[in-house]
Structure formats: C-alpha cells, structure tokens
C-alpha positions in Angstrom: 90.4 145.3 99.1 88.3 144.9 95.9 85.9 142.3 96.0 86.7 140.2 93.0 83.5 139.2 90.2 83.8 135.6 89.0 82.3 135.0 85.5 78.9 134.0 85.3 76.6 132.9 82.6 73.3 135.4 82.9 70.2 134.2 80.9 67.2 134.0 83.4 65.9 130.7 81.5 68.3 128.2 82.4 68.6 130.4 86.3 72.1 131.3 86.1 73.3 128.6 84.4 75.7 127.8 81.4 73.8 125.3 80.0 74.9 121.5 78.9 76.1 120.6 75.5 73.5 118.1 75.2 70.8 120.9 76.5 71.7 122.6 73.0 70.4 122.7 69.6 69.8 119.0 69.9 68.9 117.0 67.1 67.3 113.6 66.9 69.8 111.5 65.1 68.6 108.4 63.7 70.5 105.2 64.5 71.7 102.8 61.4 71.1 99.3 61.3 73.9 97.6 63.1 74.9 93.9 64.1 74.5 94.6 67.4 71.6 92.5 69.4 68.4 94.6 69.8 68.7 94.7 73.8 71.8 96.7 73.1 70.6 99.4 70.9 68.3 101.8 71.0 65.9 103.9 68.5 67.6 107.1 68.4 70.3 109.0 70.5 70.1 112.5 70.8 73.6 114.2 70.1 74.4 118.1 70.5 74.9 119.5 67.0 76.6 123.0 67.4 79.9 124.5 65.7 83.0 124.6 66.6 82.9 128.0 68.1 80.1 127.4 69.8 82.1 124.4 71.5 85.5 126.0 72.2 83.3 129.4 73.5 81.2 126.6 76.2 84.3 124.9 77.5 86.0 128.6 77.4 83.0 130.0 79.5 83.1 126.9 82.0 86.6 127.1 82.8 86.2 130.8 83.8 83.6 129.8 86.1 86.0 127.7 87.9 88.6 128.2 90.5 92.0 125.9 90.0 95.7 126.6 90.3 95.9 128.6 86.9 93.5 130.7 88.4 95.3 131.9 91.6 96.6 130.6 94.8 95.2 127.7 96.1 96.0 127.4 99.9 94.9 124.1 101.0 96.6 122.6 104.1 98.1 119.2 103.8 96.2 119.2 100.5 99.5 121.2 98.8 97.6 121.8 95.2 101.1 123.2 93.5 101.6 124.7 90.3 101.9 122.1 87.7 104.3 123.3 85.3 103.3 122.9 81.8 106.6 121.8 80.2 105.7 118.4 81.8 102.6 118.4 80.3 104.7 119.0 76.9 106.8 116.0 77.4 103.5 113.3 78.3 102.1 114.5 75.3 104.9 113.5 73.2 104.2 110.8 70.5 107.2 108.6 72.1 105.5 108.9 75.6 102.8 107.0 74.3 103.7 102.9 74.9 101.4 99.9 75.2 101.7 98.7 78.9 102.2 95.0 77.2 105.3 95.8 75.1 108.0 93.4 76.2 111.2 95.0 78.2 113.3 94.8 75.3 111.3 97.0 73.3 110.3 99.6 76.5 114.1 99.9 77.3 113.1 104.0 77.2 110.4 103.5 79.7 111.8 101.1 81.5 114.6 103.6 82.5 112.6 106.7 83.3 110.8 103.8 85.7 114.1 103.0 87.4 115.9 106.0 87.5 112.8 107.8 89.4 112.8 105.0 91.6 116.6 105.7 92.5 115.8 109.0 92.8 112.8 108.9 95.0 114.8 106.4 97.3 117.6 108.6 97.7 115.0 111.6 98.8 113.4 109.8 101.2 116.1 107.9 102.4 114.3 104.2 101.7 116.3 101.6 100.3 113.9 100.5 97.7 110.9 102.2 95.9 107.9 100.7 94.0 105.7 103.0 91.7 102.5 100.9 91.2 100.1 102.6 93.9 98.1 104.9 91.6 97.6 107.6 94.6 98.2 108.6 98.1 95.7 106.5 99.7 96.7 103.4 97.5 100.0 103.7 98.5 98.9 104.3 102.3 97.6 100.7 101.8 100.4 99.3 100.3 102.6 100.4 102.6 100.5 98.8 105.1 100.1 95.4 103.5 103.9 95.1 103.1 103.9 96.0 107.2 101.5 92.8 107.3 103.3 90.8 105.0 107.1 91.7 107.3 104.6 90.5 110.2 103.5 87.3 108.5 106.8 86.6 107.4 108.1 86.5 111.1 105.4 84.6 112.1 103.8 87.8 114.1 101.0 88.2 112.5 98.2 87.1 114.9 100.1 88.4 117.5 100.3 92.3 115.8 96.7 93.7 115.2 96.9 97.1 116.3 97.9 100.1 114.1 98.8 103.1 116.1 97.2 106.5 114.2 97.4 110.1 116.0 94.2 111.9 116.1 95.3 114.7 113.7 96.3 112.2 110.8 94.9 112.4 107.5 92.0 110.0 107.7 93.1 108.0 105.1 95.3 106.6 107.7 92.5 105.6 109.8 90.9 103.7 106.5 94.1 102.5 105.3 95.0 100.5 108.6 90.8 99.4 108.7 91.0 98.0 105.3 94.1 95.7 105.8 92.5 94.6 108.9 94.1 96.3 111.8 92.4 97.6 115.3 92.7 101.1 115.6 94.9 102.8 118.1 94.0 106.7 118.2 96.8 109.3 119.5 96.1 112.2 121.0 98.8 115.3 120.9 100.3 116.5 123.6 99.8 120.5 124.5 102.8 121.2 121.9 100.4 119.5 119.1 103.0 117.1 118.9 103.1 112.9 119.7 102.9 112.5 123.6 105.9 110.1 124.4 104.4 108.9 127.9 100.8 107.8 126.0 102.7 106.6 123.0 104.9 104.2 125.0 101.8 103.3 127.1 100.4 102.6 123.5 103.0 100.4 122.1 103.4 96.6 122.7 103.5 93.4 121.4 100.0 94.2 119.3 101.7 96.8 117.4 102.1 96.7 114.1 103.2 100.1 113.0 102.7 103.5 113.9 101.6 106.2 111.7 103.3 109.5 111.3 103.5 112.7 109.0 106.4 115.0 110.1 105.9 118.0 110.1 102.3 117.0 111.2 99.2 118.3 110.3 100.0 121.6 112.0 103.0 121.9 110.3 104.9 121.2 113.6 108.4 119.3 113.4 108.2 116.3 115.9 111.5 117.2 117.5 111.7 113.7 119.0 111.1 111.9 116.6 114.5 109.6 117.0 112.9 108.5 120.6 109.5 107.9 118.8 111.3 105.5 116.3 113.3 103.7 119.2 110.0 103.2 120.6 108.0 101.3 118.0 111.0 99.5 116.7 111.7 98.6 120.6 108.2 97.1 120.9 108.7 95.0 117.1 106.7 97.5 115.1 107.6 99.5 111.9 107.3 103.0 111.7 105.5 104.3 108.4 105.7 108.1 107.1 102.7 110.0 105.7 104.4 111.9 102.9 101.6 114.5 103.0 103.9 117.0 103.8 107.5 115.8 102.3 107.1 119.4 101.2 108.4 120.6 103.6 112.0 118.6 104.0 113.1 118.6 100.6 116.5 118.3 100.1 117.6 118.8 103.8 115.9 116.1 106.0 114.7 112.6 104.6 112.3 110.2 106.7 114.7 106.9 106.0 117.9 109.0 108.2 114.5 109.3 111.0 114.1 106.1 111.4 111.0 105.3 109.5 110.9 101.5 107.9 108.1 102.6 105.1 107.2 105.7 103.7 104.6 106.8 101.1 105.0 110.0 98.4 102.3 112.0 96.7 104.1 113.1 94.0 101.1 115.7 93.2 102.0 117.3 96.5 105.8 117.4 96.6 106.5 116.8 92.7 103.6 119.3 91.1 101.7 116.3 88.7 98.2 117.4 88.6 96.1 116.4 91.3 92.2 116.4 92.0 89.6 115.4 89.6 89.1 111.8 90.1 92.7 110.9 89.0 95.1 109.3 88.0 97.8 109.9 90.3 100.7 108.0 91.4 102.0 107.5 95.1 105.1 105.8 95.2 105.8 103.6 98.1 109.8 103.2 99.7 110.8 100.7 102.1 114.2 100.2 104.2 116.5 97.6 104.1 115.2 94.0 104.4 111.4 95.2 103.1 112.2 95.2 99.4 111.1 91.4 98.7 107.7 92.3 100.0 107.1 95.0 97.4 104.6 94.8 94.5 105.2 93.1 91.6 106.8 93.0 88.8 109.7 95.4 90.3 112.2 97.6 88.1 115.7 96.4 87.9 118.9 96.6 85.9 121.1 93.8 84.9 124.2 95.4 83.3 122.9 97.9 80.4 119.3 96.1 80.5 116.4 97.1 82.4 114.2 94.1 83.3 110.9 93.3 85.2 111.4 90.8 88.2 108.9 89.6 90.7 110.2 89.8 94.5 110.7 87.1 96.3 108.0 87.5 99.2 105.9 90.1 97.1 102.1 91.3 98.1 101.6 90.7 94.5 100.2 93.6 91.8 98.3 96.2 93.4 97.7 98.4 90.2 97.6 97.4 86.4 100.5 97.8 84.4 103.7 99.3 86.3 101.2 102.5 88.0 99.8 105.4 85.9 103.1 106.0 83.5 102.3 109.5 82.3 102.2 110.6 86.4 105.6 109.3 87.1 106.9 110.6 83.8 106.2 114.2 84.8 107.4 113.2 88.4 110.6 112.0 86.8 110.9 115.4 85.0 110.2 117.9 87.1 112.4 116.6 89.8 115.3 116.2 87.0 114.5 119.8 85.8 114.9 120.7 89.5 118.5 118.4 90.5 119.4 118.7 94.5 119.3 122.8 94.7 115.7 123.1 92.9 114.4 120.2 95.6 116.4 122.3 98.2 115.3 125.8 97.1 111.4 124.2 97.3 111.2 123.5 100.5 113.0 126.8 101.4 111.0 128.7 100.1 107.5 126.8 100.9 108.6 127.2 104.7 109.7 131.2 104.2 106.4 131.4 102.1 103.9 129.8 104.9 105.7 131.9 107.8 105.9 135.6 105.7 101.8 134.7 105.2 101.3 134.0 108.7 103.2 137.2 109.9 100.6 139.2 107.6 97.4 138.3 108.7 95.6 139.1 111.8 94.0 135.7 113.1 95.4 133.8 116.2 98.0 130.4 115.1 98.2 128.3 118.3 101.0 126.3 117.3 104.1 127.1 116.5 107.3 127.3 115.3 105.8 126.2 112.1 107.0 124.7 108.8 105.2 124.8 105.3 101.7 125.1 106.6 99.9 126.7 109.9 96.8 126.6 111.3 95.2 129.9 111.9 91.7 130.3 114.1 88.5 131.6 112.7 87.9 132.6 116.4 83.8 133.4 117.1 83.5 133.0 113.1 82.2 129.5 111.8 85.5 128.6 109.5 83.4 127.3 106.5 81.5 130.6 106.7 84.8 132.7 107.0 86.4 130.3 104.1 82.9 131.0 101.9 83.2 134.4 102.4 86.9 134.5 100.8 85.3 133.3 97.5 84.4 136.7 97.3 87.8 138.2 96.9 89.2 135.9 94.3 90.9 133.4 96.5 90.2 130.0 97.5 90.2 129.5 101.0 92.8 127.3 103.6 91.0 123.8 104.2 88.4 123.8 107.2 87.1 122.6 110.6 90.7 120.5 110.9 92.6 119.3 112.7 90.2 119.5 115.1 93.1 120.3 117.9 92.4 123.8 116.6 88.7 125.4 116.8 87.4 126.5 113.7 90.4 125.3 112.1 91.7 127.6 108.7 94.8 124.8 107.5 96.8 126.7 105.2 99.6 126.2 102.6 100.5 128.6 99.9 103.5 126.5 98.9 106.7 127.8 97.0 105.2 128.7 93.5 103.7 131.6 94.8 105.2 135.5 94.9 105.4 137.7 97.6 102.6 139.7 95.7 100.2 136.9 95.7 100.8 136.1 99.3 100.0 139.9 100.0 96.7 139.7 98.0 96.1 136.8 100.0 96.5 138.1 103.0 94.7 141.1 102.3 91.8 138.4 101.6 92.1 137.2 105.1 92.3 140.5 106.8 89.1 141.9 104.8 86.8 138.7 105.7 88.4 138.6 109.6 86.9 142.4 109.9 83.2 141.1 108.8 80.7 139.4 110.8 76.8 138.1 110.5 74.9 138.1 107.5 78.3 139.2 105.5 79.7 135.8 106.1 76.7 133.3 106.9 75.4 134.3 103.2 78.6 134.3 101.3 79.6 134.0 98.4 77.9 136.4 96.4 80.3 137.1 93.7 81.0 133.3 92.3 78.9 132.0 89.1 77.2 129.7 92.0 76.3 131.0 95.1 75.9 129.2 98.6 74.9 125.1 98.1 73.1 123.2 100.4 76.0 121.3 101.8 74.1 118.6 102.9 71.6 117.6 100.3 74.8 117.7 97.8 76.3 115.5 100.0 72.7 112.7 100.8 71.9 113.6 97.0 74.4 114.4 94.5 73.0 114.3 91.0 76.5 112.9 89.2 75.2 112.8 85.6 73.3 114.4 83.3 69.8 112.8 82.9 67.3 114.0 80.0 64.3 115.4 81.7 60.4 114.2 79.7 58.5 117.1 78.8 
C-alpha cells in the first residue's frame, strides 16, 4: 500500500513549523488615547500585519496539516465522527437563522417550530414521550438525565433511600462522572464472557439503593444486549429507572427505539447519530427524552403548542434551566434538517448500512475481534502490538486510526466505526491500512508516524504541560 505524505511546512528556522500569525511581520501598533482606566490598557499591542493572501495561504496550509472528516475516514469507536453534510451548514448560515435568544414567542414563531417539531421527532425515534433540547452536549445531557432520575426520586420521597447508580465497566466514562457529580455511589458492572450485562450480578446489584442503571445498547463492543427486556424488569422491579447512553443510537435507526426496550430516560448526541459537527470544544446539543410521567421534571422553559401558537412553559416539577437560552439553536437546526432531509427510509437506510459497513470492514482485515455478532462498531485486537503504537503507525498511510486501549475487556483494544458515509472503496483503503501496519513490528511502529507534519509527541508532558496559548517569548 502507498504510504501516504501529509503536508508539512519545511523551513529549518521555525523546526518544521508553520509559524503563528502573530510570529509574522509584526508591527508595533501604537494604542490611542481611550476612556478606558489605565489598569486596563496597555502601551502598545503588537498585531500581525500581512495581506490577504498571505492569510488565506496560512489558514490554507494549516488545514492541510490536519486530519478531520473532509480529509478521509475517521474510524473512532463510540466516538461516530460522521460526515457533516454541508447543506446544513448552508441553511445555519442563513440571515433568518440568525435570532436573539430574548425575542418574545410571538415574534420567534419560526424558531419556535423547528424547536418543537425536532422534539416530536426525536421522541418518536427514541420512543420517549417527551424531549427537552437544552443540554449543550452528550455529557450535559448524561447529567440531565440523571438529575431528573433524582428529581422522580425526590418526588416519591426516595431519595435518601436511592444513592447508588449502577454503571457497567465498559461504559463511556462520562457515565461514571455523570452519576459522581449528581451525587450518586458508584456501582461498577462487569460483563459476562459474551461482553454483555451478567443478569445473576446485575440482580445481586439491584435493590432498594438503586437509582438507575446505565446502559448503551449495542454496548461499547457493538454487541446487542439480547436480554435487555429481563434487564429492564429488573431495575424497574427493584424501583429504579433505566437510562440509555445514546452513544450508539447509530446503530438502531429506524428499526429499534430504546423507549419500546423499556428504558425510562435516554440521552442523543445528535453529532453521532444526526452528523452536526462534533469535536473542537463545541457547541453541541444532546437532547434528553423521558417516558411517560418524567416530562414535569424536564428543564425549563419547555416547547409547546397551544392551537397554531408555539409557546414557552415551565414544567411543573422542573430541575430548572440547565443551559442558556433554549440549548445551542444553530446545532439543533442542522439536527432538525438533516433528519427531515433523511424522513423514516434515510434514518432506516443509516443504520443499515453503518452495520453492513462495520461488518464488510471487519471481514477484510486480518486482526482477531473477540466479540461478536457485531452491530455498527467492533473491537479488533492489536495482539503482541501496543495499540497506540499500531494506531500511530496508521498515520502513516492516510488514515486515522480506531480509538485505543478500550474497552479494556479487549487487550490492546482497536474500537472501530467507519459509519455509513463511507464507500466500499474507502473501507478497502482502510483496510489495506490495517493489514499493512498488522505485518510490521519494532522500531516500524514504536517510532511512528513519520509521514505527518508532526511526528511522535510526548504523550505525557502534553498531557502534565500543555502550553494552550500563544505567549510572546522576550528576546
């Protein structure tokens, strides 16, 4: 396979380098006298003064020295980075789009209806009876989802008495925090042999502590839980709500929806299952949906509709507001576009052809996948290769690599989804990428990558010292 060359800026001065805006032709701009006190000013600012070609070619050159979805594949497990198609990008940057969170309803009938109608439509995908946007991503709605558990608790007067928040070991760990930060005790699952929930420790786990119990289906390693009716009997049995990770929601579009399993509360990352951009410090959106009887402990203010009007309402029992505004609008408007653009075949067609995507990838590569009958994701083996090397080394052939080292159930874990934006070419060149870094050993893959714009960091000093903005150096 050819190795693939990343573009690189070469000038021996600035050691590889593109360099910063502000590390060019600067120019010592004098500041004029303003009303502003003199603690807040200072003598002079130094600005960048180049052309505009010289800025369009710096941003040009930067981007090529990145890796992101309109680069090629991008096969992060659980992570699902989709293609975000650019005709929702088109529509947020209408001039109409733009509306001042404070207009009153009656002039933001427009937004209010692309607010409710994507909460109809997200509750009739996931099967929830009600669905609040306001969480402004994954792990923010994680949290609300879990403080309107608490609040159902509190309102029976069980609150004391549940304190315990079941989590499998193989769940994202923003479970793990999102349970820790609304106060619960941890309660950590371990899979059975299958890599799915073991029913005789689960009901040894469940009681009058629990709260809820914590589930993405298919699970981390893309595995259906096949019982999952029992699991739900089980919690609900012992008082508790079931809540769904919608990590990998994916993977059931269109044919199977967490409210018709039996889960009480559900989250969705509409950057994984509705392609909104995702990454990069935000914003995102992650919706929450709760079953019947859990809608008056949703955020407030709530959509509604009274006849032809859309209105704001608070609900009776809410948690209260648990994002500015009504959640990052722009994020729900492409949510509300692409799954419009898509209607009940596109969402159906998705997950099709993520699953027939993840399984025709995992036929053509030659590693060992434990687990299995998978669904839109698998986890393959590195085997006697480190995985972070292995995933380093693939760098080197244009592709980014599967995410690493987890779930831990599988050693030297390669957690890979190509999702259903991708052709059966890419998946070849992508496999051909696995096969050609499974052949090497040694030196090959411990120094990898050679071919990027920046070679091998040191992991952990980025991680104990990150330098996070620029900083003028004296002379």
């Amino acid at each position: 396979m050819q190795q693939h060359r990343q573009a690189k800026w070469n000038d021996t001065e600035s050691d590889g380098h593109e360099p910063l805006l502000s590390e060019k032709d600067l120019t010592r701009s004098e500041l004029e006298d303003t009303f502003l006190p003199d603690e807040l000013t200072r003598e002079s600012v130094e600005l960048p003064s180049v052309s505009e070609p010289e800025l369009v070619r710096h941003y040009t050159r930067l981007s090529q020295m990145n890796y992101g979805i309109d680069s090629g594949p991008y096969p992060l497990g659980s992570c699902t980075m989709k293609y975000n198609p650019k005709f929702t990008e088109d529509l947020a940057a209408l001039p109409s789009a733009a509306i001042h969170p404070d207009r009153p309803s009656e002039l933001a009938q427009g937004t209010l209806q692309v607010y409710y109608e994507l909460q109809e439509y997200l509750g009739k995908i996931g099967g929830m009876s009600a669905v609040t946007l306001q969480p402004p991503a994954g792990a923010a709605g994680e949290l609300t989802g879990i403080l309107v558990a608490k609040a159902y608790h509190e309102y029976n007067g069980e609150a004391e008495q549940r304190d315990e928040i079941i989590v499998p070991a193989s769940a994202h760990g923003t479970n793990f925090a999102s349970a820790a930060m609304a106060g619960y005790d941890l309660v950590e699952l371990p899979a059975d042999e299958d890599g799915r929930v073991d029913l005789d420790v689960l009901s040894a786990a469940v009681g009058e502590s629990t709260a809820a119990l914590m589930l993405t289906n298919p699970n981390t390693l893309g595995l259906f839980e096949r019982n999952i009716e029992e699991i739900a009997d089980m919690v609900h049995d012992a008082g508790g709500l079931l809540y769904y990770d919608g990590a990998n929601l994916n993977a059931l579009l269109g044919r199977a929806r967490p409210g018709d399993m039996g889960f009480d509360i559900m989250h969705y990352n509409v950057h994984k299952t509705f392609a909104t951009p995702h990454g990069g410090g935000g914003p995102g959106a992650g919706p929450i949906g709760v079953r019947e009887g859990l809608a008056k402990f949703l955020p407030s203010p709530h959509v509604g509709k009274n006849g032809d009007q859309y209105t704001l309402y608070d609900p009776e029992e809410s948690i209260g507001k648990v994002h500015g505004a009504m959640g990052n609008w722009l994020v729900l408007l492409k949510t509300h576009a692409y799954i419009s653009r898509l209607g009940d075949a596109g969402l159906e067609d998705t997950s099709a052809k993520a699953v027939l995507n993840a399984n025709y990838l995992a036929s053509q590569i030659d590693l060992e996948i434990p687990f299995e009958p998978f669904h839109h994701e698998f986890v393959a083996s590195a085997g006697d290769n480190d995985a972070a090397d292995f995933a380093k080394k693939m760098l080197d052939y244009g592709m980014h690599p599967p995410t690493t080292k987890w779930p831990e159930i599988v050693d030297e874990a390669l957690m890979t989804e190509p999702t259903e934006a991708e052709s059966k070419t890419t998946l070849d060149q992508l496999a051909d990428a696995f096969n050609s870094v499974t052949e090497q050993s040694g030196d090959a893959l411990s120094e990898a990558p050679n071919a990027t714009a920046a070679k091998r960091i040191d992991q952990t000093k980025a991680a104990r010292d990150p330098v996070l903005s620029w900083q003028q150096i004296s002379d």
